[in-house]
KEFI-844404 format. One record per residue (C-alpha): residue number from 1; residue in one letter; x, y, z. Coordinates in nm, 2 decimals. Layout:
# KEFI-844404
    i  aa      c1      c2      c3
  NUM   A       X       Y       Z
...
This chain:
# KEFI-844404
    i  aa      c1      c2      c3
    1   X   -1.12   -7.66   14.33
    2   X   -1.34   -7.88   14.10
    3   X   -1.25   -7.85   13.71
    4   X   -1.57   -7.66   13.58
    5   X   -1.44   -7.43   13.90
    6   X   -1.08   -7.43   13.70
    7   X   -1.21   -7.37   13.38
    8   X   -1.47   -7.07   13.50
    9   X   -1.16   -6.86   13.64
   10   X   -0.93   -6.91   13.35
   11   X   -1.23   -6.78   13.12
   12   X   -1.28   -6.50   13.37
   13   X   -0.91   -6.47   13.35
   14   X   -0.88   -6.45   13.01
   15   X   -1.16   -6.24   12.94
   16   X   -1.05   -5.93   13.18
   17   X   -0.69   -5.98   13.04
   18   X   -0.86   -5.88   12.72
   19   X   -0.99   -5.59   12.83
   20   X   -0.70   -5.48   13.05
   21   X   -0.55   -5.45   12.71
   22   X   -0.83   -5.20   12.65
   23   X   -0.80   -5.00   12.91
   24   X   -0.45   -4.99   12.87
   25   X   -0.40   -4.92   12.54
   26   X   -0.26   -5.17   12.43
   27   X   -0.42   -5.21   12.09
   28   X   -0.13   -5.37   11.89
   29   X   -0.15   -5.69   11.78
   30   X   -0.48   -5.73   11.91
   31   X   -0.65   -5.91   11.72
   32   X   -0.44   -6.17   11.73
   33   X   -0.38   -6.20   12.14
   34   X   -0.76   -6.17   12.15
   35   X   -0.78   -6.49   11.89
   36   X   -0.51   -6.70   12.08
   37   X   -0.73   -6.67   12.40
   38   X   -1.00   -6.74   12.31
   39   X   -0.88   -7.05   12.18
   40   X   -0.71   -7.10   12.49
   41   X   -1.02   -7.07   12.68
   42   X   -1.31   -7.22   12.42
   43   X   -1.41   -7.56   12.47
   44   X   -1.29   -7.77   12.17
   45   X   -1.14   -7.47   11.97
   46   X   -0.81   -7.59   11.84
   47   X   -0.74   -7.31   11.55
   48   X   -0.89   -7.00   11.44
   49   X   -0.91   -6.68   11.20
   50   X   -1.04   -6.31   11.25
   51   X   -1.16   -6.17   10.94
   52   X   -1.22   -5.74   10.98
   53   X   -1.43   -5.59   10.75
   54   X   -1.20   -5.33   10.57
   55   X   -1.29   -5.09   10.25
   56   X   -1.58   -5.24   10.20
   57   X   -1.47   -5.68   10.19
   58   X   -1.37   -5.86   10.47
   59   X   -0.99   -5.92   10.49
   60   X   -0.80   -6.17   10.76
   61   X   -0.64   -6.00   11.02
   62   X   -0.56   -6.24   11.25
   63   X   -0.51   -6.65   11.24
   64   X   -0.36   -6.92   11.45
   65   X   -0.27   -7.28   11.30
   66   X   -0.27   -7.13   10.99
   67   X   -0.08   -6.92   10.79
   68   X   -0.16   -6.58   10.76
   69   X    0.04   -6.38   10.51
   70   X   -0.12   -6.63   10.28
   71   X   -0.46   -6.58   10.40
   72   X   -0.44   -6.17   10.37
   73   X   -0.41   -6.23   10.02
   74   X   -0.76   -6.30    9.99
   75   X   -1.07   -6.14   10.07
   76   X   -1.41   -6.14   10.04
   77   X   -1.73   -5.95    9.95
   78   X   -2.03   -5.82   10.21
   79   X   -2.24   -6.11   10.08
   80   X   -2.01   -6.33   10.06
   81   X   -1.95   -6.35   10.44
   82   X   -2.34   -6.29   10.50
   83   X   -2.41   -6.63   10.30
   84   X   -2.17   -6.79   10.63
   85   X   -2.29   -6.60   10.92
   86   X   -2.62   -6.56   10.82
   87   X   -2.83   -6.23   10.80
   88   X   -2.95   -6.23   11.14
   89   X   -2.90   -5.83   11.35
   90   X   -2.81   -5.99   11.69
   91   X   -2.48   -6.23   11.79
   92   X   -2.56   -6.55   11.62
   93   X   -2.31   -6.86   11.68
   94   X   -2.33   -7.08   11.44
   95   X   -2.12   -7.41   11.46
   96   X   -2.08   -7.60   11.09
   97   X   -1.97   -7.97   11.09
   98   X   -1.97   -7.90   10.71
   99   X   -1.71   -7.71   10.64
  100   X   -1.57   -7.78   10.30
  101   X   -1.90   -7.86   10.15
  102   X   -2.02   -7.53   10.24
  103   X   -1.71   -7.35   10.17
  104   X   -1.72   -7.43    9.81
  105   X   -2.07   -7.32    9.78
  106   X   -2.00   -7.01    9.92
  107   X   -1.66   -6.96    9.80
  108   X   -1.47   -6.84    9.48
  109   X   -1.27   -7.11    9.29
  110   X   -0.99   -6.88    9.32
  111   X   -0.97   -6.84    9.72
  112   X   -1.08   -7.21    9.74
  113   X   -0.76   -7.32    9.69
  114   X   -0.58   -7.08    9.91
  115   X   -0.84   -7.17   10.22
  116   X   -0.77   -7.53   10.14
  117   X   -0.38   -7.51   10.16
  118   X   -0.32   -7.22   10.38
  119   X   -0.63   -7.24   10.60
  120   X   -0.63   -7.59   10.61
  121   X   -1.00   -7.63   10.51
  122   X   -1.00   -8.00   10.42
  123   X   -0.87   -8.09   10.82
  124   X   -1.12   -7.89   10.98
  125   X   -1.42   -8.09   11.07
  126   X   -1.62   -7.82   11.27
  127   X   -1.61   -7.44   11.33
  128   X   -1.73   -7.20   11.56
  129   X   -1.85   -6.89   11.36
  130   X   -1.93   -6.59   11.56
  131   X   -2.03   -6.27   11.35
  132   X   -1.96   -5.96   11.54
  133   X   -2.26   -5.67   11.45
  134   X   -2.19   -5.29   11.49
  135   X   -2.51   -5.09   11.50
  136   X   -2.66   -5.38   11.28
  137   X   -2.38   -5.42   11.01
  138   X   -2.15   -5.70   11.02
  139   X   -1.79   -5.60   11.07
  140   X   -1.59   -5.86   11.20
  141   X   -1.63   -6.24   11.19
  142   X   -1.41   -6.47   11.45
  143   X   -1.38   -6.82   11.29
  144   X   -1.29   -7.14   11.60
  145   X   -1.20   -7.45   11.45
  146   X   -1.15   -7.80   11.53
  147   X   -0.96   -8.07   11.37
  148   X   -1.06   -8.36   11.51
  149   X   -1.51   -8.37   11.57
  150   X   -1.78   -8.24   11.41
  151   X   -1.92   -8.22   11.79
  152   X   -1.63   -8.05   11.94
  153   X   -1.82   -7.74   12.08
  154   X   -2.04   -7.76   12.34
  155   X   -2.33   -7.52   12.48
  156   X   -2.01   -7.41   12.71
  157   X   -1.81   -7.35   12.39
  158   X   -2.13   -7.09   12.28
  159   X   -2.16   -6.92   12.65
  160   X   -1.83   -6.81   12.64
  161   X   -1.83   -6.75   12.26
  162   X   -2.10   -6.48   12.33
  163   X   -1.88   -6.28   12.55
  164   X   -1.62   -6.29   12.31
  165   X   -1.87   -6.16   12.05
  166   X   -1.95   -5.83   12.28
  167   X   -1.55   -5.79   12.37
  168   X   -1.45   -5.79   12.00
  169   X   -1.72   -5.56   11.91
  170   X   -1.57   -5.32   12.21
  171   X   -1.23   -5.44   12.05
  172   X   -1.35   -5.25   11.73
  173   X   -1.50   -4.98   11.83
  174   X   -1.19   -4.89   12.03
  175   X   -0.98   -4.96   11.73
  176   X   -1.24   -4.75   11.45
  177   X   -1.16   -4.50   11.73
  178   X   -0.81   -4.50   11.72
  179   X   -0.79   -4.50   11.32
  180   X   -1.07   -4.20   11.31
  181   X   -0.81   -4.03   11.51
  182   X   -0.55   -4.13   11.34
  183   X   -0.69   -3.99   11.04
  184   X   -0.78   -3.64   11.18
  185   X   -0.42   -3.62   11.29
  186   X   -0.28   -3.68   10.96
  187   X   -0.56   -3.41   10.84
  188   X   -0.43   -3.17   11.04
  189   X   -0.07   -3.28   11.02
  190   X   -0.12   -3.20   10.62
  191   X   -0.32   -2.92   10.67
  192   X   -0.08   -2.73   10.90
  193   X    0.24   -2.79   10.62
  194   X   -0.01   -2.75   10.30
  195   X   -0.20   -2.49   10.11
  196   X   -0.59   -2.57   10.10
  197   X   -0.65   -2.43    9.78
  198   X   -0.36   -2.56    9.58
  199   X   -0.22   -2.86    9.80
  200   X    0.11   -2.68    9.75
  201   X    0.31   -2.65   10.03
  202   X    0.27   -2.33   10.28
  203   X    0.51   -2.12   10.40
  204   X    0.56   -2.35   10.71
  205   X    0.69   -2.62   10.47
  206   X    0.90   -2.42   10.26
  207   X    1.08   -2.23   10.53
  208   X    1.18   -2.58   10.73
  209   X    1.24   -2.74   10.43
  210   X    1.44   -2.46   10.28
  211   X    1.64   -2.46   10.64
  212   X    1.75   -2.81   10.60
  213   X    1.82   -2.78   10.17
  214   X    2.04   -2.46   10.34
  215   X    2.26   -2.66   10.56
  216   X    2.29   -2.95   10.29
  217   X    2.45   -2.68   10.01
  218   X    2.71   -2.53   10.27
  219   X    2.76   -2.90   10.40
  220   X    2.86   -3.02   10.01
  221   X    2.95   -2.66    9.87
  222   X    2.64   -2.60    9.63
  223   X    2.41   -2.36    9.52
  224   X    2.06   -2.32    9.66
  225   X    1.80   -2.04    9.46
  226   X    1.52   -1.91    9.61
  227   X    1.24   -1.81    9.31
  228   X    1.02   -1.54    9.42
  229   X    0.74   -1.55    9.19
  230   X    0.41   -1.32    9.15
  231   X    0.11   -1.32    8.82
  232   X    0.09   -0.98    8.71
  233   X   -0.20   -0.78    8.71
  234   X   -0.42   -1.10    8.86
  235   X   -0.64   -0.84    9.09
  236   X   -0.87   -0.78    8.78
  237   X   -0.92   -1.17    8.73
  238   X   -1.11   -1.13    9.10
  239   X   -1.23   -0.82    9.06
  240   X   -1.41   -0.94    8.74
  241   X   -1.49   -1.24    8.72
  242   X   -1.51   -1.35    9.13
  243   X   -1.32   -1.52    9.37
  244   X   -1.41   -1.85    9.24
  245   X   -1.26   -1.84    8.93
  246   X   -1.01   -1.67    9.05
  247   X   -0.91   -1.97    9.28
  248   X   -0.96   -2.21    8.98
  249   X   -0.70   -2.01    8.74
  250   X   -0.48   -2.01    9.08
  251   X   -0.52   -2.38    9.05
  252   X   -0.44   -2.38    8.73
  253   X   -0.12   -2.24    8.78
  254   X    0.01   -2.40    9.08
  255   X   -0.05   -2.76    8.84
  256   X    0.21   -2.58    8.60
  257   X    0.43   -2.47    8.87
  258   X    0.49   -2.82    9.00
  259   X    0.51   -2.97    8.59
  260   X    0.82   -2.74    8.51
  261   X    1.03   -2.76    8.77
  262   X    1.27   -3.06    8.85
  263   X    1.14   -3.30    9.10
  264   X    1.45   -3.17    9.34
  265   X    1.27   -2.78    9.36
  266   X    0.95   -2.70    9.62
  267   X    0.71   -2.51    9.48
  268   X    0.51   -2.35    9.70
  269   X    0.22   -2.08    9.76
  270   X    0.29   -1.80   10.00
  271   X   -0.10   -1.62   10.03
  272   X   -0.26   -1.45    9.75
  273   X   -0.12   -1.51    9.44
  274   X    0.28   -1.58    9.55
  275   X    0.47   -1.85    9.49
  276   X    0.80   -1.91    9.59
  277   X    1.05   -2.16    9.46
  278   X    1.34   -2.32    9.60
  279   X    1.63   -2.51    9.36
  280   X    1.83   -2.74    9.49
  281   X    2.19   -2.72    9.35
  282   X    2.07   -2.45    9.07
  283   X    2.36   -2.15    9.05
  284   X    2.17   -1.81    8.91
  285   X    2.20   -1.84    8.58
  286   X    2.03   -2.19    8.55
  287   X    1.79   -1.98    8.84
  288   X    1.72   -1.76    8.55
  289   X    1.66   -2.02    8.29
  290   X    1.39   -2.21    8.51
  291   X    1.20   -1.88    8.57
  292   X    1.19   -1.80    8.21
  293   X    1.07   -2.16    8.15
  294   X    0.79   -2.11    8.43
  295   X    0.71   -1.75    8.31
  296   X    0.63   -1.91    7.93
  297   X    0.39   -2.18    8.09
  298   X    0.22   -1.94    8.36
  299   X    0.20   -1.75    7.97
  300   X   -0.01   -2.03    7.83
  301   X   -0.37   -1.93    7.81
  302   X   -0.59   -2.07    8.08
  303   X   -0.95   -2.20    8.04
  304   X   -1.18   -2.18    8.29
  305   X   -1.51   -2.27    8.19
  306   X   -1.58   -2.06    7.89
  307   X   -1.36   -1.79    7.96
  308   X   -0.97   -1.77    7.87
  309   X   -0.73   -1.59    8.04
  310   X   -0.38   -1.46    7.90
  311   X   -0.16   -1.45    8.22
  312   X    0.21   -1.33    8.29
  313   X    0.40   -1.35    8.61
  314   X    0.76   -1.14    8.79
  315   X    1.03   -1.33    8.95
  316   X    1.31   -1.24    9.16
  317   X    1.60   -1.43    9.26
  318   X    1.85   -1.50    9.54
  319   X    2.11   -1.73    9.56
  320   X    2.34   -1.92    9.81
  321   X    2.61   -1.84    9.86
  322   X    2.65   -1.55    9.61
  323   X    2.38   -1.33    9.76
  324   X    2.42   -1.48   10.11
  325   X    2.43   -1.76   10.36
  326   X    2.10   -1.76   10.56
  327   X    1.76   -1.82   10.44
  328   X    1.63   -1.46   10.59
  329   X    1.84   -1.28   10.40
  330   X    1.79   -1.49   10.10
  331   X    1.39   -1.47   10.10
  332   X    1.42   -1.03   10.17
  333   X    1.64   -0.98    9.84
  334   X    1.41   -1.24    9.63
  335   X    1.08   -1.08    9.74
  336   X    1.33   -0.74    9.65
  337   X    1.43   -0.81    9.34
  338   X    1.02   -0.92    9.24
  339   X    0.91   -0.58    9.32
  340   X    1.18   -0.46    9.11
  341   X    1.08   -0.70    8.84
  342   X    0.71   -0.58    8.86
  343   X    0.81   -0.20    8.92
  344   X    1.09   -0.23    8.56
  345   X    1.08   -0.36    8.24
  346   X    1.24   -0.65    8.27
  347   X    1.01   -1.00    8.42
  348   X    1.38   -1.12    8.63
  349   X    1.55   -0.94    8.86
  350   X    1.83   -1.15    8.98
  351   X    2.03   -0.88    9.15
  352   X    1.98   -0.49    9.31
């Protein structure tokens, strides 16, 4: 087998091991297998960096005869990286026997430096620059270097530097894909454990995380309070005024909620406008004292717009293990004891 022969089945080699990793899913590390073979495989590439372009500036990703954690330190602007791969819509290679001269025309004193020392820029004496287009915007730049010509790359080196260009723009498609995903999960994920009006946690939350803060206070013999909470007489604040300011005085509230309680406690919204509270190593009577202290800031008038409103709120209270040793039992006498509170005189009920 003659050695152009050789070299055409190791590129062809290469190439579909790339994309095997596609198909497969293997999408860690990518970046940076896809960067050692093409070095592997491109006439007279001898180093190289991927930069990916990343909240609006390109950032490294990848790098090979280099070092890396010093190159993510550093980033660059849209324009930056359009001055050095030109402004062209298609696949342009561009080779530069150049390099430092137009680096420092291009680049900021501050990053010279770094490219210099960690990115070697004053050994490099020609690169391979292939700017990778996604439905015409430039995301993602592969950089091949050489230390040793400013002829090293060939019209073989740009061939197979083309189909590199159309793998990696596959390569980040598939990966957009995955982190688009990624985010919708997470979406969901927060939107299944959360309230969408107040970001407070939902019943969901509380319950499992209540479950948990259960076993932990019979495991180290605490206390454990559970703070059934309702604003009084808040019906009229839809009925008059509309839902929407009603949601923004529920807001309002659940921002108070979450300032006057320790950071140990949950605050979260049950529907409508409940809230239920659970303390973490809080006996009843210190149960008592945090509900007064939420009751006087719920009591704090609340602006909306141009209107005020003078709120007030019940509270009943449970407690572990004085009223009881599961969480069922512990939520029914709470939400008990606030209908009592609502029904009497007195704001706290903290027992039948």
């Amino acid at each position: 087998m003659s050695k152009n022969l050789e070299a055409c089945v190791e590129v062809f080699r290469e190439l579909g091991a790339i994309a095997s990793m596609l198909l497969n899913e293997q999408t860690e590390d990518v970046y940076q297998k896809t960067l050692e073979k093409s070095i592997r495989i491109v006439p007279g590439a001898q180093a190289g960096s991927i930069l990916v372009k990343e909240e609006g500036r390109f950032k490294y990703v990848a790098a090979v005869g280099y070092d890396l954690e010093q190159l993510k330190k550093i980033s660059f602007s849209v324009e930056e990286e359009e001055i050095w791969v030109g402004k062209d819509k298609d696949h342009v290679i561009l080779v530069r026997d150049d390099v430092i001269a137009f680096d420092e025309t291009v680049v900021k004193d501050e990053w010279l430096e770094v490219l210099k020392e960690a990115g070697s820029l004053r050994k490099v004496k020609s690169t391979l620059v292939i700017p990778v287009r996604v439905a015409g915007e430039l995301r993602l730049v592969l950089n091949l270097d050489n230390f040793e010509s400013g002829e090293a790359f060939d019209s073989n080196s740009v061939i197979i530097t083309r189909m590199l260009a159309n793998l990696l723009g596959l390569i980040f498609k598939r990966l957009e894909l995955e982190r688009k995903l990624m985010e919708k999960n997470r979406l969901l994920e927060y939107m299944s454990y959360h309230d969408a009006l107040t970001g407070l946690p939902n019943r969901r939350m509380f319950e499992e995380f209540a479950e948990k803060m259960l076993l932990l206070a019979k495991r180290e013999e605490k206390t454990l309070s559970v703070l059934f909470l309702d604003l009084d007489k808040f019906k009229s604040v839809n009925d008059l005024y509309g839902h929407y300011t009603g949601d923004e005085v529920l807001k309002r509230v659940a921002g108070r909620l979450e300032r006057y309680v320790r950071s140990s406690d949950m605050v979260s919204r049950f529907g409508g406008d409940e809230f239920v509270i659970l303390a973490y190593d809080c006996s009843k009577p210190k149960a008592k004292l945090l509900a007064e202290r939420l009751i006087k800031a719920i009591e704090e008038p609340i602006k909306v717009g141009d209107l005020v409103f003078d709120l007030s709120a019940s509270v009943g209270i449970a407690s572990f293990p004085e009223d009881g040793g599961e969480l069922a039992e512990l939520m029914r006498l709470s939400d008990e004891r606030l209908y009592m509170a609502k029904k009497g005189r007195s704001k706290i009920v903290v027992s039948n």
